[in-house]
C-alpha positions in Angstrom: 0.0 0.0 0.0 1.1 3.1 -0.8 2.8 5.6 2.3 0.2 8.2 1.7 -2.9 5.3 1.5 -1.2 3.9 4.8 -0.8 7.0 6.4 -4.9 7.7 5.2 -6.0 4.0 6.5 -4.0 4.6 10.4 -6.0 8.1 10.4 -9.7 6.6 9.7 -9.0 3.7 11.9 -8.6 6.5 14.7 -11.3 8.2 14.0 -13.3 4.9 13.9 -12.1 3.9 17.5 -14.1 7.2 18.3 -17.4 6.5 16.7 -20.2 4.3 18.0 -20.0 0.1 16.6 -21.9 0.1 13.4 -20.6 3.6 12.4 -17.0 2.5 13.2 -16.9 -0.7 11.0 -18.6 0.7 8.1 -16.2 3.0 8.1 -13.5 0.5 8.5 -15.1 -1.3 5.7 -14.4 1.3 3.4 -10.5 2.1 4.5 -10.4 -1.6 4.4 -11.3 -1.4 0.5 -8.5 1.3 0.2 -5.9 -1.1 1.3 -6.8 -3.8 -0.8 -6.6 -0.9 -3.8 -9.6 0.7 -4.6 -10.1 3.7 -6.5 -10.5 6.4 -3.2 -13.3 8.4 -5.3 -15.6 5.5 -5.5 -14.5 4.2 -1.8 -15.9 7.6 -0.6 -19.0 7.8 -3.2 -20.0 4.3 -1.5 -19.6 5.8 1.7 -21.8 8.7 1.2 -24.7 6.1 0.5 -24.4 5.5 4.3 -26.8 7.9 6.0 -24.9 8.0 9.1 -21.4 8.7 7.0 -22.9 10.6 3.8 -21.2 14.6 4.6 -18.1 13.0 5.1 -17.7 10.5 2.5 -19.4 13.4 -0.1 -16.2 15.9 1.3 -13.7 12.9 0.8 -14.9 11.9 -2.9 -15.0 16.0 -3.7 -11.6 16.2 -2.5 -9.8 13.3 -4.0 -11.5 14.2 -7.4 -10.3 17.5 -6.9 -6.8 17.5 -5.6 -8.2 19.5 -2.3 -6.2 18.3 1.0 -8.5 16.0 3.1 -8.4 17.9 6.5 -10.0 21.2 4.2 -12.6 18.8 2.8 -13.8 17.5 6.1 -13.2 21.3 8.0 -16.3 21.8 6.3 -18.5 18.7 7.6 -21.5 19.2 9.2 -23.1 16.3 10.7 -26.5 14.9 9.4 -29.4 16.9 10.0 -27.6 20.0 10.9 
């Protein structure tokens, strides 16, 4: 896997420890899929099918499709509902 993807997979599986179970693993699920090397847009379009995880995996497909560093992307998250 490649540093930056590794780097990318350590960081979600943080943030997962943080999130209540179901939330967690489908996250997981998805950085999962980026380790085994698939395309990050369509990891994060899947994941913003998720109602719980649809802000942030529509920020992280915008900003892999459009060069934009993750952390701006996801600044701008505002949780469902809100």
């Amino acid at each position: 896997m490649p540093p930056n993807l590794t780097s990318l997979k350590l960081k979600f599986t943080i943030a997962a420890d943080a999130l209540p179970g179901p939330t967690a693993d489908r996250l997981l699920a998805r950085t999962h899929a980026l380790s085994l090397g698939a395309d990050p847009a369509a990891v994060w379009r899947r994941l913003a099918d998720d109602p719980a995880l649809a802000p942030l995996g529509r920020a992280l497909a915008r900003a892999h499709e459009s060069g934009t560093p993750v952390a701006d992307a996801i600044a701008n998250v505002t949780p469902h509902g809100h």
